[in-house]
C-alpha positions, 0 to 999 in steps of 0.5 A, spaced: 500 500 500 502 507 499 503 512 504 496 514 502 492 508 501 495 506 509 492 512 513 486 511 509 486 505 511 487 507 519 482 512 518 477 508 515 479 501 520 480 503 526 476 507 532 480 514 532 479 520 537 480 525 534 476 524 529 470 520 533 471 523 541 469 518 547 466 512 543 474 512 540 476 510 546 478 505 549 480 505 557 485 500 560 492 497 558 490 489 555 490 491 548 496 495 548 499 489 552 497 484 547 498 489 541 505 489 543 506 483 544 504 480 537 510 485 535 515 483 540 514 488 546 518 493 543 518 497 549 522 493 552 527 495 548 529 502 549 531 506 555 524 512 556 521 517 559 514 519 561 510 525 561 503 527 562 498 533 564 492 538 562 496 542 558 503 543 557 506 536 556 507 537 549 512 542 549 515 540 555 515 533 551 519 537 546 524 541 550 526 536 554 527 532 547 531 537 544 536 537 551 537 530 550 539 532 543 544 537 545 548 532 550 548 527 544 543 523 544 538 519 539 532 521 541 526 519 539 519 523 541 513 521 541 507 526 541 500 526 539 495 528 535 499 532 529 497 538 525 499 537 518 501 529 518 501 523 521 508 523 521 510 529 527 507 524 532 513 520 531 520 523 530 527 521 532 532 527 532 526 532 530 526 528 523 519 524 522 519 518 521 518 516 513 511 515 510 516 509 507 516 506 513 510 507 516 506 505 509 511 499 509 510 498 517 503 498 516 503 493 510 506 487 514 503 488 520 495 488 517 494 481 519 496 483 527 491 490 526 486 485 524 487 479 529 487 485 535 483 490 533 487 495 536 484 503 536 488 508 532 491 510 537 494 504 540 496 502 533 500 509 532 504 508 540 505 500 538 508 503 532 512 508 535 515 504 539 518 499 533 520 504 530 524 507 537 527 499 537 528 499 529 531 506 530 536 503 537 534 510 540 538 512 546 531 515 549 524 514 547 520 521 550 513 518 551 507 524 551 501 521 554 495 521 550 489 523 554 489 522 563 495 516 565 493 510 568 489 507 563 493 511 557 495 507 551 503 509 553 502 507 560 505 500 559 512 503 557 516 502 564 520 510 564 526 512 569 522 518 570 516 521 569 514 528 569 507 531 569 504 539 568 499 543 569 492 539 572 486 543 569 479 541 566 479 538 559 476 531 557 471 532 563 467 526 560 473 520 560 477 522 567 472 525 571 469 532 573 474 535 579 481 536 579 482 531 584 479 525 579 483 528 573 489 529 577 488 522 579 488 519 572 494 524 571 498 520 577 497 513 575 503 513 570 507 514 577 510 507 577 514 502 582 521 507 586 520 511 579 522 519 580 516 524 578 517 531 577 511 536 579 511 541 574 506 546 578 504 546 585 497 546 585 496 546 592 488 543 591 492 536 588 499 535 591 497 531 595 495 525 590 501 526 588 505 525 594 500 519 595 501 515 589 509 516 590 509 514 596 505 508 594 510 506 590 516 508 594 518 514 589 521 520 589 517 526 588 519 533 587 515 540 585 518 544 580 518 550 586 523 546 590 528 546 586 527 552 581 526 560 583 524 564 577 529 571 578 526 575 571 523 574 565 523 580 558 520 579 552 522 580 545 524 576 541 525 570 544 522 569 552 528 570 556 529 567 562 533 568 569 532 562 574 537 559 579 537 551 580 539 549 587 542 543 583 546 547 577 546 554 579 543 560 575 541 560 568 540 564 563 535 561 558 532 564 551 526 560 548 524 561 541 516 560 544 514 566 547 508 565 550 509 565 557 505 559 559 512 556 558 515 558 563 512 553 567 514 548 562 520 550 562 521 551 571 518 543 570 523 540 564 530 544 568 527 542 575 526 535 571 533 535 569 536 536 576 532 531 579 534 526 574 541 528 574 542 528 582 539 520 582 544 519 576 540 518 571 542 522 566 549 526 568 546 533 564 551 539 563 547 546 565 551 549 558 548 543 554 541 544 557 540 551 556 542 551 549 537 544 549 532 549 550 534 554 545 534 550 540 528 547 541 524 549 536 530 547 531 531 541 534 524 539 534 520 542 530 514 543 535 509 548 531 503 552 533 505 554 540 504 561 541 506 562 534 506 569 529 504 566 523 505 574 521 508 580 523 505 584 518 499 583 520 500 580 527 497 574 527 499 568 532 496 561 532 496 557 539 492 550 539 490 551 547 483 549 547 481 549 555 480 553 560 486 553 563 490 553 557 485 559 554 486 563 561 493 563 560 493 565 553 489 571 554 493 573 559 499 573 553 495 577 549 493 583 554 500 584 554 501 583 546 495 588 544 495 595 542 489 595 537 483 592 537 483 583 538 480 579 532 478 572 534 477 567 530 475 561 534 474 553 533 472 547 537 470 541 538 463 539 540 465 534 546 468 540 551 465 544 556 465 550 552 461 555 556 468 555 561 473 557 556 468 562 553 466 565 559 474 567 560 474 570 552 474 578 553 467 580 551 469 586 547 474 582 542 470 581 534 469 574 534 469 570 527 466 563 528 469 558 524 470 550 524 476 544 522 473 538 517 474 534 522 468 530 524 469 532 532 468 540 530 462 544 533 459 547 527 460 554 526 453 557 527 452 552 533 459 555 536 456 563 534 450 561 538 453 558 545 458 564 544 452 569 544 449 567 550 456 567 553 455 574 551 460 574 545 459 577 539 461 575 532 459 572 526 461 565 521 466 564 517 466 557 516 474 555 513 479 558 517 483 562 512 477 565 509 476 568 516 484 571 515 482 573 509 475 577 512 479 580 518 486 583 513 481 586 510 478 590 516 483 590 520 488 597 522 495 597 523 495 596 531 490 591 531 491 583 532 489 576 530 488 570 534 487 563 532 485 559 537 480 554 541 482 547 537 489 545 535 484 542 528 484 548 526 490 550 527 492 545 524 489 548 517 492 554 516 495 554 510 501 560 513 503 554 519 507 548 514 
């Protein structure tokens, strides 16, 4: 089969969540375990590391990637979903695996696919993982998929793991509260394996220092290590922190959001963590060019990304509550103009948490991705009205960029947001 023919094939064969929601999904590790085993239990062979969180686990994923990268390692990165192709979920070195590979893989292996009856998502780790054993990868960075302890990555055995921001998304598979999602979150926390903290949120750290004392782990918050001393923006998100393992450091972030500063508090105190237990022996020189080179090293798309500066335009793929919160705080401090918004979601989130934190006096364009999860346009504008937001449809994301360059003053802005499936077709983002 070619390339295309296979990712039609998995599209049209497998239950796939991105596409269909919860019905997609299949809790529990037995069927990752036995699609595993018909391949030979490929992550037995790899050394790895696991992250998970509401938001932030994937450009932590990708920092700590890039880091390793800097101190010579062959790296492999899984991360999920992706925004233009199937291949950005499966990377080693920042390069994604080929379509060669992936048709080939997938050509040999359909008599397994059939005899299992994984889900899209199990078939895409379980083919990760034999790409990391093919590949020999010194490290296998694992971001988990949705919660933890019943995610399809959660039968890797890791040195470490890392876990970030809590907060609300997915409400109807990992539960309601904090508690219940920090909960989930905290089942990738394994036998005397050191977890890291990226956030202390006071509300749930308690289950977290409870599921790692069940298992005889070492835990630590990011706080107790890290101290931020100042933060500028231009260009780059420039960052002094002092470790109370490396001493200070002088970071520069190519993602200038600064959410990321908590991602980048959680990797540095990671790094520390893993380097005082003698897991990785890290050099502070090396972590912060790590941190420099990421976008290069790893290719990590859509994260408070100005697609264009002349108009200024910036993409981020936050889609809840928390990650809208953050994001609207970088904007207030970007915007001299007016706010355009051209905003998409999903029909399975709780919308009226992220548009009740949406500023009321922005000019909204509703608009909707193709994928088959995507709330409707006029459906969208019709819940934003009652949340008092007011705007009007443009269904095709770049359509609704073109409106609004064609309205918009010199000092104003747009932000594309609410749902990395329509990031992910914007046609400036490649």
């Amino acid at each position: 089969m070619t390339y295309e023919e296979v990712i039609h094939f998995l599209y049209n064969s497998l239950p796939v969540f991105h596409r269909e929601g919860k019905k997609a999904y299949k809790p529990g590790l037995d069927n990752i375990a036995s699609l595993c085993a018909q391949l030979d239990n490929p992550h037995h062979s790899f050394k790895s590391l696991h992250i998970a969180g509401t938001n932030g686990k994937g450009s932590s994923s990708h920092f700590i990637a890039s880091i390793l990268q800097e101190h010579g390692f062959k790296v492999g990165l899984y991360t999920s979903p992706h925004l233009k192709s199937f291949t950005e979920r499966i990377k080693i070195n920042g390069k994604e695996v080929s379509k060669e590979w992936v048709s080939t893989f997938v050509s040999d292996k359909k008599n397994i696919i059939k005899e299992v009856s994984p889900s899209f998502f199990e078939w895409t780790v379980a083919m990760a993982f034999c790409y990391f054993k093919e590949q020999q990868v010194d490290w296998a960075i694992i971001e988990t998929g949705l919660g933890g302890r019943l995610d399809s990555t959660n039968i890797i055995t890791p040195l470490g793991c890392l876990i970030t921001n809590i907060g609300y998304d997915h409400q109807d598979i990992l539960g309601n509260s904090l508690r219940e999602i920090a909960n989930e979150k905290a089942g990738i926390i394994k036998q005397r394996t050191p977890v890291t903290i990226s956030e202390f949120q006071p509300e749930i750290s308690d289950i977290f220092i409870g599921k790692a004392n069940e298992n005889h782990s070492v835990i630590q918050f990011a706080n107790e290590d890290i101290r931020l001393k100042k933060v500028s923006r231009d260009q780059t998100l420039e960052l002094d922190l002092e470790s109370t393992h490396f001493g200070d450091f002088k970071l520069y972030s190519p993602y200038v959001g600064t959410y990321q500063i908590n991602n980048i508090m959680g990797v540095l105190a990671w790094c520390s963590q893993l380097d005082a237990i003698g897991i990785i022996n890290f050099n502070k020189a090396k972590i912060e060019l790590g941190i420099k080179n990421s976008r290069i090293n790893t290719q990590l798309k859509g994260r408070f990304e100005m697609i264009s500066n002349d108009p200024k335009i910036v993409a981020d793929t936050a889609h809840n509550e928390s990650g809208i919160r953050l994001l609207m705080d970088q904007i207030k401090s970007e915007l001299i103009g007016k706010l355009w918004i051209i905003l998409g979601m999903v029909a399975d989130k709780d919308l009226d948490l992220v548009l009740q934190i949406l500023p009321k006096n922005a000019d909204y364009i509703f608009s909707e991705s193709h994928n088959p999860r995507s709330l409707k346009a006029s459906n969208l504008l019709s819940i934003a009205q009652k949340n008092g937001l007011m705007g009007t449809v443009i269904e095709d994301v770049n359509e609704a960029i073109a409106f609004v360059k064609n309205k918009m003053k010199q000092d104003d802005l747009i932000l594309v947001t609410g749902s990395t499936y329509l990031i992910a077709e914007i046609d400036e983002i490649n």
